[in-house]
Phi, psi and omega in degrees: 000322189288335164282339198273330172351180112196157215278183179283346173311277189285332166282056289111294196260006150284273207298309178106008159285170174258142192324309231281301209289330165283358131296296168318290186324315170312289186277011167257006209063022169306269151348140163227126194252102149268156224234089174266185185326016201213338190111315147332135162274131193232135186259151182264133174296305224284320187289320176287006171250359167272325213281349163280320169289342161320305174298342204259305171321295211275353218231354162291130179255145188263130158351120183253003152180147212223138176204130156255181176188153197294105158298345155300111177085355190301159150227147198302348215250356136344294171268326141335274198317337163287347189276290170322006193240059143229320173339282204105202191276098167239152186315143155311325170295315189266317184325300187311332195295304181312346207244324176303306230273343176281358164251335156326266175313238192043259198299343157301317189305304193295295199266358174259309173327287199062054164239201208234321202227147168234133169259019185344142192244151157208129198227126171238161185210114218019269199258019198223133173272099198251102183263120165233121157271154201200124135269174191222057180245161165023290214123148165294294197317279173323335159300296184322282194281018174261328196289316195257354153100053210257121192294329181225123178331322180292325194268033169241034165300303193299345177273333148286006156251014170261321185089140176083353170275100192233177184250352174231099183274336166283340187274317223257115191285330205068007189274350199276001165272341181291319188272357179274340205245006152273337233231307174290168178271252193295149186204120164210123216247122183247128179202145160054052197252170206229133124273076200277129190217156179216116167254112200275341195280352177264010194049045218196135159229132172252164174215107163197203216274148199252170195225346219263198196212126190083234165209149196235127185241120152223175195215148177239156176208140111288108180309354175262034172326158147227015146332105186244142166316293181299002200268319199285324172284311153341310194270045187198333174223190192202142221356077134115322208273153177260102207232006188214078184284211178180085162275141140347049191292356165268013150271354190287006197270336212294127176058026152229170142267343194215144195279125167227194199298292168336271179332309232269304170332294190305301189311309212285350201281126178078350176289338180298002172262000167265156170250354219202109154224181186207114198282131189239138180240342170009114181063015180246113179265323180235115194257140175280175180293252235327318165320294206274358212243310199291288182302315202255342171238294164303306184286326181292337172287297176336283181273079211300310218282015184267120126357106163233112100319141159231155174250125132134020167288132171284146127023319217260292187324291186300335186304292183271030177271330184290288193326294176317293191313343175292140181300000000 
């Protein structure tokens, strides 16, 4: 038994959570945990996963409305409006947010999908709004790695925490799923599956297995944000331009332990259109020479004029990112 254990890290992406919200769930008693001598949490699989279907059983919310529609000839603004007619009187603040971030997903969905059909859902529960678009096309994912020719599905998560990766760069900035998924409190995208989820009031992103068929986006708002849209585009651009982003490296981690040259290519595809990034190594316990070697010295010599920060690095990590980085 003590071998079949795992941590919280691999229970996180079996769920499909973020750590921090599968620590909660642990202290609220959802969950069943054991500790070992270090502290660490260790999980039974086979038990989170009925104590998850448990959770999922007692705790579905059904759509208090629901509509679909023909993605041939649709326009996004369409399904906003249908959706905003269900709303009601709600703050200015969330409206502007709910009207960006339901027409964004739209219109992905309308020029991307190459499906047939869009459901849109809308369920409120007391003061939070739970919006899911759902098309029954490609997959996200897969749209993405068929575009950049990527062999696994997983590694086009990560170009949705760079912003600017798009599969039609003549219609498309590619940035609107990157500010949507800022801009809402929870955001999750199940496509190929992948579960990609961003909890923003927890800081915190996860990846792990999706169930859905095509690709199903959903979202949470309070409605008493105080949260302003333009405040959420400001920290990302400077007179007007989107020039500063923050990708993830720890979803390149998804199936691996160790970061490599190969990996390091992939991950760097499109930050050169940025002037500014900022590497969050969060939770990334282990970097290989070749990553850092890769990233920090060879693209960064390409690319004088790009900016590379890094942020959330252990000990282990910033040490052999310093080693490389030095001139």
């Amino acid at each position: 038994m003590v071998d079949q254990m795992i941590g919280i890290g691999e229970a996180s992406r079996m769920l499909g959570l973020s750590p921090s919200r599968v620590r909660q769930l642990v202290d609220q008693g959802l969950l069943t945990a054991t500790s070992t001598a270090g502290g660490h949490r260790r999980f039974d699989p086979e038990l989170l996963r009925r104590e998850s279907l448990q959770m999922r059983r007692g705790s579905t919310t059904v759509p208090e409305w629901t509509m679909e529609f023909a993605l041939a000839d649709l326009t996004e603004d369409v399904v906003w409006a249908q959706l905003r007619s269900q709303l009601g009187e709600v703050p200015e603040l969330a409206r502007r947010i709910l009207g960006y971030s339901v027409t964004e997903i739209a219109n992905n969905a309308i020029d991307h999908s190459r499906g047939t059909t869009l459901r849109a859902g809308l369920s409120l529960r007391g003061r939070t709004a739970r919006v899911a678009l759902a098309d029954d096309g490609i997959g996200a994912f897969r749209n993405m790695a068929d575009s950049f020719g990527y062999s696994d599905v997983a590694d086009a998560v990560v170009d949705l925490t760079k912003g600017k990766r798009t599969t039609d760069p003549q219609r498309h900035s590619g940035e609107g799923i990157f500010f949507t998924s800022k801009a809402v409190d929870t955001f999750t995208l199940d496509a190929n599956g992948y579960r990609f989820v961003v909890d923003n009031p927890n800081t915190d992103v996860a990846l792990g297995l999706g169930h859905a068929l095509g690709t199903t986006v959903t979202m949470t708002l309070d409605l008493d944000t105080t949260k302003k849209l333009v405040d959420i585009f400001a920290a990302y651009t400077e007179d007007g331009e989107f020039v500063r982003t923050t990708p993830r490296i720890q979803l390149v981690q998804y199936g691996s332990e160790f970061l490599s040259r190969s990996q390091a290519k992939r991950f760097a595809a499109g930050l050169e259109e940025f002037e500014h990034v900022i590497l969050d190594f969060a939770d990334v316990d282990l970097v290989g020479q070749g990553f850092a070697d890769e990233l920090f010295r060879v693209w960064q010599a390409e690319h004088p004029r790009v900016r590379l920060d890094v942020t959330g690095a252990n000990p282990g990590v910033a040490l052999m990112i310093g080693r490389v980085a030095k001139p």
